[in-house]
C-alpha positions, -999 to 999 in steps of 0.1 A, spaced: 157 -447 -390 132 -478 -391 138 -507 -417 106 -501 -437 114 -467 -444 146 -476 -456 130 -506 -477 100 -480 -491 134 -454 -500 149 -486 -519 117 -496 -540 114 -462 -549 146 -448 -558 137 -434 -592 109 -416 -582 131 -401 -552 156 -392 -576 133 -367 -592 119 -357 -558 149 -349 -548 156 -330 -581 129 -311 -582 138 -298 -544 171 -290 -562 161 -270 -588 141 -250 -565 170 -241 -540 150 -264 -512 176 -289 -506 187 -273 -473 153 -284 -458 173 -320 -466 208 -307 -448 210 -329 -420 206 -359 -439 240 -382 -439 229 -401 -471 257 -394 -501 229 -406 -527 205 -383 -518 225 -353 -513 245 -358 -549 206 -353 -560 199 -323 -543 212 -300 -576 198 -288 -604 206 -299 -638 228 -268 -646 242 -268 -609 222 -239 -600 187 -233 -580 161 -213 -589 164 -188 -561 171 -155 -575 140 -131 -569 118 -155 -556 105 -163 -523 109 -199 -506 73 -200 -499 68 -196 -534 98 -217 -546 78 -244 -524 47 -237 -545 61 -243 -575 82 -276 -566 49 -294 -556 28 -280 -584 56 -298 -605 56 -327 -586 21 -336 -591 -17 -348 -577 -1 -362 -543 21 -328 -536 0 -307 -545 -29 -320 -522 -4 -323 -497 4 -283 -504 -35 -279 -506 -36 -296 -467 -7 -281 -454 -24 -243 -466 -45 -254 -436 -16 -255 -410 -10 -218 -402 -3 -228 -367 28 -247 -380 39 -234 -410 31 -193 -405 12 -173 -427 33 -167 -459 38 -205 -462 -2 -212 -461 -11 -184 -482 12 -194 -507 -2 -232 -504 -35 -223 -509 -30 -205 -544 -18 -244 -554 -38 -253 -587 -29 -281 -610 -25 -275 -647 -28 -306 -665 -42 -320 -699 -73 -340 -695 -74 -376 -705 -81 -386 -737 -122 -391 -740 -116 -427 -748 -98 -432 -714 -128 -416 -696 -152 -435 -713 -137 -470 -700 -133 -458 -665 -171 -451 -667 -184 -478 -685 -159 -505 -665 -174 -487 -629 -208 -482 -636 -209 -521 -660 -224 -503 -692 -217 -482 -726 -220 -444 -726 -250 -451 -748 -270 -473 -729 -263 -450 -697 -266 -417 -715 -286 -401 -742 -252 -381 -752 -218 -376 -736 -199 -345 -745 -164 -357 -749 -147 -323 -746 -140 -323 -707 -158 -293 -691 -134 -290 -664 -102 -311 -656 -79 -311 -623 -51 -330 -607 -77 -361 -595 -108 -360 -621 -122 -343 -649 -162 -336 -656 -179 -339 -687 -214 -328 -695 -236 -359 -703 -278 -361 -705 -301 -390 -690 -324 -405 -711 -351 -389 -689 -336 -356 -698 -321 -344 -672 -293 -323 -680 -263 -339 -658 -222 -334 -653 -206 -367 -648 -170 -368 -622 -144 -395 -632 -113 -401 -615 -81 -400 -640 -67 -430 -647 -35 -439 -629 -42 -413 -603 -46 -438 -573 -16 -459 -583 5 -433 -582 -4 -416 -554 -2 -453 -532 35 -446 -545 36 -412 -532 23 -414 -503 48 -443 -494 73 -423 -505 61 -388 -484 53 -413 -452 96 -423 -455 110 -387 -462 85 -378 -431 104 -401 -409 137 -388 -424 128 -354 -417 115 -359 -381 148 -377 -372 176 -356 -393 159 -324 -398 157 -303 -368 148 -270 -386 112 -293 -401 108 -313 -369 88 -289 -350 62 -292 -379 54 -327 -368 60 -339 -408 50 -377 -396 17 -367 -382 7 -346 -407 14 -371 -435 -9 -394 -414 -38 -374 -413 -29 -364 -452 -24 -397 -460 -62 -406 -446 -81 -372 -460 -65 -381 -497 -71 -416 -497 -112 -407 -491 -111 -383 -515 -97 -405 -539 -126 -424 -529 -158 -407 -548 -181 -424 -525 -175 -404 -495 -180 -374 -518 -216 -384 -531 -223 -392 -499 -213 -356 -484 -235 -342 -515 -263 -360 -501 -260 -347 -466 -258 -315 -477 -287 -320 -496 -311 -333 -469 -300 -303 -444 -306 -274 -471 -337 -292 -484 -364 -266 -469 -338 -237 -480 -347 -220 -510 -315 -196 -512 -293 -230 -513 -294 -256 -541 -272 -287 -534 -269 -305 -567 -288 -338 -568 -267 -369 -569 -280 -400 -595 -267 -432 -570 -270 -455 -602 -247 -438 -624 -221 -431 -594 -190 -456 -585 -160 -457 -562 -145 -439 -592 -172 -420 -613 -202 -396 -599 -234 -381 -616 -250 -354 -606 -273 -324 -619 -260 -298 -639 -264 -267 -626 -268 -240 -650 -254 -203 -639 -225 -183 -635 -192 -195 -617 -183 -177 -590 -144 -172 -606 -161 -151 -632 -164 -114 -615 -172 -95 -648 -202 -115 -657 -212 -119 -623 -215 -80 -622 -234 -81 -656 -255 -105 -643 -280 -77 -624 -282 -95 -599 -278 -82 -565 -241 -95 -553 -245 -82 -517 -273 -109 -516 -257 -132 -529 -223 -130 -508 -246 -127 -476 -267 -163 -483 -232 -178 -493 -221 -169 -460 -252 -177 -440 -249 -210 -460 -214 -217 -445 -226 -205 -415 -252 -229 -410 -232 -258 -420 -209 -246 -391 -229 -235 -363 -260 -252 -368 -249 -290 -386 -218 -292 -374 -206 -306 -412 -194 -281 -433 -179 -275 -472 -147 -270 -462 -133 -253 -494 -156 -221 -498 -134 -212 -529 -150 -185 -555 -147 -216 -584 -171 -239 -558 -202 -215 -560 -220 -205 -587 -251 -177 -587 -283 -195 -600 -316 -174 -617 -330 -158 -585 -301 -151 -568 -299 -186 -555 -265 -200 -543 -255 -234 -561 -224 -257 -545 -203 -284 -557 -173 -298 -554 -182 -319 -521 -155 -336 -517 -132 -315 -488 -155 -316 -459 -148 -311 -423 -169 -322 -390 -174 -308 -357 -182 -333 -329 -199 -325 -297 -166 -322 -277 -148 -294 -303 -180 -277 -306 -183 -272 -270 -151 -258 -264 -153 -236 -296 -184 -224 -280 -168 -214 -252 -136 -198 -270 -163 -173 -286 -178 -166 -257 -148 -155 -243 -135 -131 -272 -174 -122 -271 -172 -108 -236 -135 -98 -234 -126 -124 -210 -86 -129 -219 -86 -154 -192 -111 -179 -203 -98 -172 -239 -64 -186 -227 -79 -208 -209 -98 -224 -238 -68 -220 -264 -45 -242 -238 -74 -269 -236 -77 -270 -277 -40 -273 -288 -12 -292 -278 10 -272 -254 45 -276 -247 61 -279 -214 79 -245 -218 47 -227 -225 47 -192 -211 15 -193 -201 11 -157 -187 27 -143 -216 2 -159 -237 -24 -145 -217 -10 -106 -225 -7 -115 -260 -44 -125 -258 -52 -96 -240 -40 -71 -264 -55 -93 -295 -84 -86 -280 -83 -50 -272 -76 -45 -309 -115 -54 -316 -129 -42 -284 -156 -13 -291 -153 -15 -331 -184 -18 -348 -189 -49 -363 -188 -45 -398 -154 -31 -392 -141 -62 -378 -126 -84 -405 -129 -114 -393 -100 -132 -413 -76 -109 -399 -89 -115 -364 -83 -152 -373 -52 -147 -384 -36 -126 -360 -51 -153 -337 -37 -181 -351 -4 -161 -352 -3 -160 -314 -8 -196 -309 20 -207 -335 43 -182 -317 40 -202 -286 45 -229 -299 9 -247 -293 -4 -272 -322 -38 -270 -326 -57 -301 -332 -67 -307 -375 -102 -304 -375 -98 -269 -354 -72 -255 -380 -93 -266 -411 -124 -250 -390 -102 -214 -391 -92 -218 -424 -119 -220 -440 -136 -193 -418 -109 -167 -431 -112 -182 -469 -152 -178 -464 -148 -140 -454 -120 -135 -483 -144 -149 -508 -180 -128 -496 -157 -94 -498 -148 -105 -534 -184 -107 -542 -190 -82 -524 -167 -57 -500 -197 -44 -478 -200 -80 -465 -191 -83 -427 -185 -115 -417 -189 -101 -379 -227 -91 -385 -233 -127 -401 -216 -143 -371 -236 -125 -344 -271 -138 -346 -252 -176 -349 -227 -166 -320 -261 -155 -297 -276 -188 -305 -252 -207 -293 -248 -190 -266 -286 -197 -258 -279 -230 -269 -251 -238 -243 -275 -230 -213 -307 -242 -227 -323 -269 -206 -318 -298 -230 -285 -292 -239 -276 -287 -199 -295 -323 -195 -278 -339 -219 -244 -323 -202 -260 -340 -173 -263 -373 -185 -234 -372 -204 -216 -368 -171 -237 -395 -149 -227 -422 -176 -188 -413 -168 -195 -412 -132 -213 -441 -135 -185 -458 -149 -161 -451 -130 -181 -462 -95 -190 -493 -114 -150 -504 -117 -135 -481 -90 -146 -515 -62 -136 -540 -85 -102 -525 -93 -100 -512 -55 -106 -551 -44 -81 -569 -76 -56 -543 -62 -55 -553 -24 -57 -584 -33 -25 -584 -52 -8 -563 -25 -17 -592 -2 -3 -619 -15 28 -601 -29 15 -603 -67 15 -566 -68 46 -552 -94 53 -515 -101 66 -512 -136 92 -474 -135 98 -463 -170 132 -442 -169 137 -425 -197 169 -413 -214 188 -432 -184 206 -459 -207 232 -428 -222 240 -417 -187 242 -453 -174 267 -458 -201 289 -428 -201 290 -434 -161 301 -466 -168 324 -455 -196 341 -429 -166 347 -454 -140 364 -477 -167 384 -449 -182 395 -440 -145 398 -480 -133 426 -487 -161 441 -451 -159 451 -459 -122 461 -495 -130 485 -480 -158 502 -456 -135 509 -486 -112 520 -506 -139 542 -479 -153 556 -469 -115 564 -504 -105 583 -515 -138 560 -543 -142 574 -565 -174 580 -567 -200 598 -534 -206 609 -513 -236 634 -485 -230 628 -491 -196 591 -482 -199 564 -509 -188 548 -517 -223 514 -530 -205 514 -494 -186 523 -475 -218 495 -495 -234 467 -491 -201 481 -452 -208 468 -450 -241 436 -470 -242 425 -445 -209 433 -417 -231 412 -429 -263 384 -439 -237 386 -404 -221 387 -390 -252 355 -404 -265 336 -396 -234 347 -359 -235 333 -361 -272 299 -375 -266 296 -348 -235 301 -322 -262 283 -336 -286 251 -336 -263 255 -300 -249 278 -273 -236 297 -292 -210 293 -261 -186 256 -251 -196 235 -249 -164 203 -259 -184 
């Protein structure tokens, strides 16, 4: 283990102590097992000696210990319900049903934050302020506030304390990652260091609220000409690093089925422009709302579809939109091979990777949807089952492709609840046929073209002038090649260890045959001694062979 996780263990000991507590009381201190630390594992109980096991599932023991360990763990939950290709299914689904239940701040608290960010009182910024929060989570709460123009608006403010504390968590989570990845064999599959980086990075922006008025203005500028979308106008003056003002939108929230239904308007509509909404952030923007939760959309007079809560977003660059492109085309036309093809390009593969039995299993995924019609095809299942193959051989997809899937399966989960004559399939097609008219239309096929001359063109640029530095080292002898051998130093050693074991256990013997002096009961005492030393040598080689493997596996 490094020195700075040690040090980041040390400055935070209390708050470790009731991590590890926590994990304790929900029976998930065997995740902690192979850990050699006395401290820690004297923490790993409950108060009463007893976990809460009985009757309840670790995925949802695993719930409930980062619900009660607050903001950071449960955003962490809330990113890991993401990773079905590491953690399964049952984990993710669990994750995802992670909700923080915690009192607001008082209204005098909220009132600083605002007017120390935004540099003046609630009155001179607002006509009125409703101090009753309308709304309050883990990160901010949102009270209802008026402009002086009139305009009815709902104002976002970070809690107080929130970013302090998660700077401590997120020290904290980045250590027990490095713990887990070296002690933990059972969690080191799951990669824990690199997914605390990329958590680490997605919670630190949204703990930033500029990144999330800026999304809300994106958004806004690519639905602008759609009438069946209303992105809810941002007010830049009145927003901060911690506080952001934007129109109120007055309808029904999507979490509320029974008035919904009341409503008379037509639900079918409405779940089908939610999902062409998505849709067109995917397909056509390549920037997306990456949290299509029933509590993010609301149904506005005229069965228009109103959004908020901007601030989970994913991105599609060129590169991952081309080979998503070409993973649908090959589920599309049945083409198991490109399909494998694509899904070995996309993730990270191990070495082991049966690649042929990943081809059958692709195979018969995708006879399972062959010659359905499509509004039979439920396309989070498809997903799933799809992401289910990948995981079981082992392949990481890369972040942006896993939040991509996710929210694909959440968007279809959420237009049935609206809705169950919804086929995400149908929606898809018309987008799936345009991008595959897309991909071979002449300017995208140009810009392929460029895009390729500029790497070529690189490469001919430097291949002479590395070509000519090269020769011209191998001439006058300058040239060095640099061999990394890797895991060489523990057989170099034990090697070494042998022939020394062997070198004094041959000296002994002639030391012990001869009678060399001095002697003890006629025994040479310096071959009695070369005796035992070969035999503690011999003995700790033997133990590190074992220790390493079977000393008779063939592997």
């Amino acid at each position: 283990m490094k020195i700075d996780a040690l040090a980041r263990l040390e400055r935070y000991a209390k708050r470790i102590a009731e991590i590890a507590a926590v994990l304790g009381k929900y029976g998930l201190a065997d995740l902690f097992g192979g850990f050699k630390y006395a401290w820690l594992q004297d923490r790993l109980k409950s108060a009463d000696g007893q976990s809460l096991t009985e009757g309840v599932t670790q995925a949802a023991r695993a719930r409930m210990a980062l619900t009660e360990l607050g903001t950071t763990f449960i955003k962490l939950g809330q990113m890991l319900s993401t990773r079905a290709d590491l953690l399964g299914p049952e984990l993710t689904e669990e994750l995802s049903q992670l909700q923080s239940n915690v009192p607001p701040d008082a209204a005098n608290v909220a009132r600083e934050t605002i007017e120390k960010e935004l540099g003046q009182t609630i009155e001179q910024l607002f006509a009125s302020f409703e101090e009753e929060p309308l709304a309050a989570a883990s990160v901010a709460q949102v009270h209802a506030a008026l402009l002086h123009t009139g305009q009815s608006v709902v104002v976002k403010v970070r809690r107080a304390g929130v970013a302090e504390q998660a700077a401590t968590d997120l020290e904290i989570v980045q250590a027990l990652a490095e713990l887990l990845e070296k002690h933990s064999p059972a969690l080191r599959a799951y990669q824990p260091l690199a997914v605390v980086r990329q958590f680490r990075r997605t919670l630190l922006r949204e703990l930033d609220f500029t990144y999330e008025r800026q999304n809300q203005e994106e958004f806004g500028r690519n639905f602008a000409d759609d009438p069946t979308v209303c992105i809810p106008e941002v007010f830049s003056a009145f927003c901060s690093h911690q506080v952001v003002t934007m129109e109120h939108l007055e309808g029904i929230i999507g979490v509320d089925i029974e008035t919904l239904k009341q409503s008379g308007e037509d639900l079918g509509e409405f779940a089908k422009r939610g999902a062409n909404m998505y849709l067109e952030m995917v397909f056509r923007d390549g920037f997306y709302h990456a949290d299509p939760h029933p509590g993010n959309l609301i149904l506005l007079p005229g069965n228009i579809v109103g959004v908020i809560d901007c601030g989970m977003v994913g991105r599609i660059d060129e590169d991952l939109r081309d080979e998503v492109e070409a993973l649908l085309m090959g589920i599309v036309e049945n083409d198991s091979e490109l399909v494998s093809e694509q899904v070995l390009r996309l993730g990270a593969v191990p070495p082991d990777c049966a690649r042929e039995k990943l081809r059958a299993d692709l195979q018969e995924f995708m006879a399972d949807y062959t010659g359905h019609p499509l509004n039979e095809v439920h396309v989070g299942a498809a997903l799933s089952n799809l992401v289910e193959i990948i995981r079981s051989h082992h392949i990481v997809l890369p972040p942006t492709l896993a939040l991509l899937l996710k929210t694909l399966i959440v968007l279809e989960g959420t237009s049935r609840r609206f809705s169950p004559d919804v086929s995400l399939a149908e929606l898809m097609q018309p987008y799936c046929s345009r991008l595959m008219l897309r991909r071979f239309s002449p300017g995208r096929i140009a810009k392929r073209a460029r895009r390729t001359f500029r790497v070529w063109d690189r490469l001919l640029t430097a291949l002479p002038r590395d070509l000519t530095d090269l020769l011209a080292r191998f001439r006058d002898g300058s040239l060095t090649v640099h061999l990394d051998h890797r895991h060489l130093d523990p057989i170099v050693n034990r090697l070494v260890l042998g022939i020394l074991t062997a070198a004094v256990f041959l000296g002994s013997s002639e030391l012990w045959s001869r009678e060399a002096p001095p002697l003890l009961y006629g025994v040479s005492v310096f071959g009695a001694l070369g005796y035992m030393i070969s035999l503690y040598l011999g003995w700790r080689l033997m133990r590190a062979i074992r220790k390493s493997g079977n000393i008779q596996s063939k592997d």
